[in-house]
C-alpha positions, 0 to 999 in steps of 0.5 A: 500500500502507498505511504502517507507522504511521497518525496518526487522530483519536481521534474517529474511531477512536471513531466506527469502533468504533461502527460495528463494521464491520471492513471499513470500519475497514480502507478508513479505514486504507488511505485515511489511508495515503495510498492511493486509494480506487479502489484499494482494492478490488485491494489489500485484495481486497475485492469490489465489495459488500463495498468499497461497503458499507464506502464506505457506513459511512464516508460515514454517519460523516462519514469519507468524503473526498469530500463527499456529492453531494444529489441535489436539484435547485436550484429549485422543487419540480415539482408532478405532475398526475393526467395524469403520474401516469396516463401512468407507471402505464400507460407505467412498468412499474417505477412500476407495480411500485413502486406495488404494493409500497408499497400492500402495505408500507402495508396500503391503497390510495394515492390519486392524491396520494399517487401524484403525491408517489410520482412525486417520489420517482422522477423529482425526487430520483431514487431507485431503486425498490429504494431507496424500498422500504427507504426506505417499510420504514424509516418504517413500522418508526420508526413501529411503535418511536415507539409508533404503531399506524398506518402514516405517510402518503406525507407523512411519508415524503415529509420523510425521502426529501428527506433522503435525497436531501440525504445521497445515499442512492441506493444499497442499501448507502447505506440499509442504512449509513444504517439500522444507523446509525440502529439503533445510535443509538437503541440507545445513546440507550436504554441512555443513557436508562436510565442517567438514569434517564429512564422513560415518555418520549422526550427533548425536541430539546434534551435528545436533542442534549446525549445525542447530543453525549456519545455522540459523544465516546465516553464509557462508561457508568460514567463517564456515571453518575458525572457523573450523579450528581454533577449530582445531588448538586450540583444535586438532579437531572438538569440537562443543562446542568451535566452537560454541563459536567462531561462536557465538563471531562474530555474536555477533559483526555482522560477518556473512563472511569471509571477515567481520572476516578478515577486522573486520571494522562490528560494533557490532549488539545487539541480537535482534536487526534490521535495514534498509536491508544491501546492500548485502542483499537488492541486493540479496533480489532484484535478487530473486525477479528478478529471480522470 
């Protein structure tokens, strides 16, 4: 059972909040209470979906205990002939299907290399029909948000299957943890964008890692406009490098708000460091878990 009192990182109480899963919050709590996870399931009388789904958020987090099982082989990848791809759509009925539904998602025939590469998805990194499904979903739709009127090639797919294979997504839970998470980044790089003032382009490698970076640490709009501004009247304009100094400065002195910045009365938090939940966000913790 949990204790009365749980001591979580603030980090992490920032990264559950944007996960907006209650029932992930509440493993997070039980197992930081000391609890097995196996157990979870009987004592917070979660179902086996409802217990894998939240299994799933946390491990999209990086709150999971357990480290990620990469469901890559060591060694050279297994280069697949037309004969291996002739015997698993004659003998395969699973392939068969697959076969079918991704030429449907893509709108147009594979041909034998791109089946050979199909094939890798199954037999070298494992992944389950299902799991490819969303996989090819999820490609196509990232396509259609990057401004491509075109469906990616097996290719490209191919790079974000080892990726996932790498995460261990093998699951449809671990997809769709995976996919929300993806979502909810690139809402809140687009609104973070807007704030900037950042129209008619997407952001460079290394400007997409600082945005990143300040999201992570749970700043709120207003204060992420205030250090924008204040970069510009310093510097004349956006200067991510500047920025990012400022933004660092204050969470180092524990100013996540505005509102902290302005009455400056946060005492500084050492990096790393963690404490009992704030009451702001104990209550918003509470109201997920209401809402839920």
């Amino acid at each position: 059972m949990m204790t009365e009192s749980v001591s979580i990182p603030q980090s992490d109480v920032r990264r559950l909040l944007s996960a907006a899963s209650p029932d992930a919050a509440l493993l997070y709590i039980f197992i930081h209470s000391g609890n097995r996870p196996q157990d979870a399931g009987k004592d917070l009388n979660l179902n086996e979906s409802r217990l894998s789904c939240a299994a799933a958020t946390l491990r999209q987090l990086g709150l999971w205990p357990e480290e990620r099982i990469s469901h890559i082989a060591p060694g050279e990848r297994p280069s697949y002939s037309e004969k291996d791809v002739l015997e698993a759509m004659d003998g395969d009925a699973s392939f068969r299907s697959l076969y079918g539904e991704v030429q449907r998602l893509l709108g147009r025939t594979l041909n034998t290399e791109e089946l050979k590469i199909l094939l890798g998805f199954t037999r070298y990194l494992g992944l389950p029909a299902e799991v490819i499904s969303v996989l090819v979903s999820y490609c196509r739709d990232r396509a259609r948000q990057r401004g491509s009127s075109r469906n990616p090639s097996l290719r490209t797919i191919e790079k974000e299957a080892y990726a996932w294979a790498e995460q261990g997504i093998d699951s449809l839970e671990e997809a769709a943890a995976f996919i929300l998470a993806q979502n909810v980044r690139n809402s809140r790089l687009s609104r973070l964008m807007k704030l900037l003032q950042i129209r008619g382009r997407s952001l460079t490698a290394a400007e997409e890692k600082y945005a990143q970076s300040w999201l992570d640490l749970g700043f709120d709009d207003e204060l992420i406009s205030m250090a924008y501004e204040r970069t510009c009247l310093n510097t004349g304009g956006l200067n991510w490098a500047y920025m990012n100094k400022i933004l660092q400065r204050w969470h180092e002195q524990g100013f996540h708000t505005a509102e902290e910045v302005r009455s400056g009365d946060q005492k500084p938090v050492p990096k790393g460091a963690s404490g009992q939940l704030g009451a702001a966000e104990l209550e918003a913790i509470q109201r997920v878990l209401r809402e839920g």
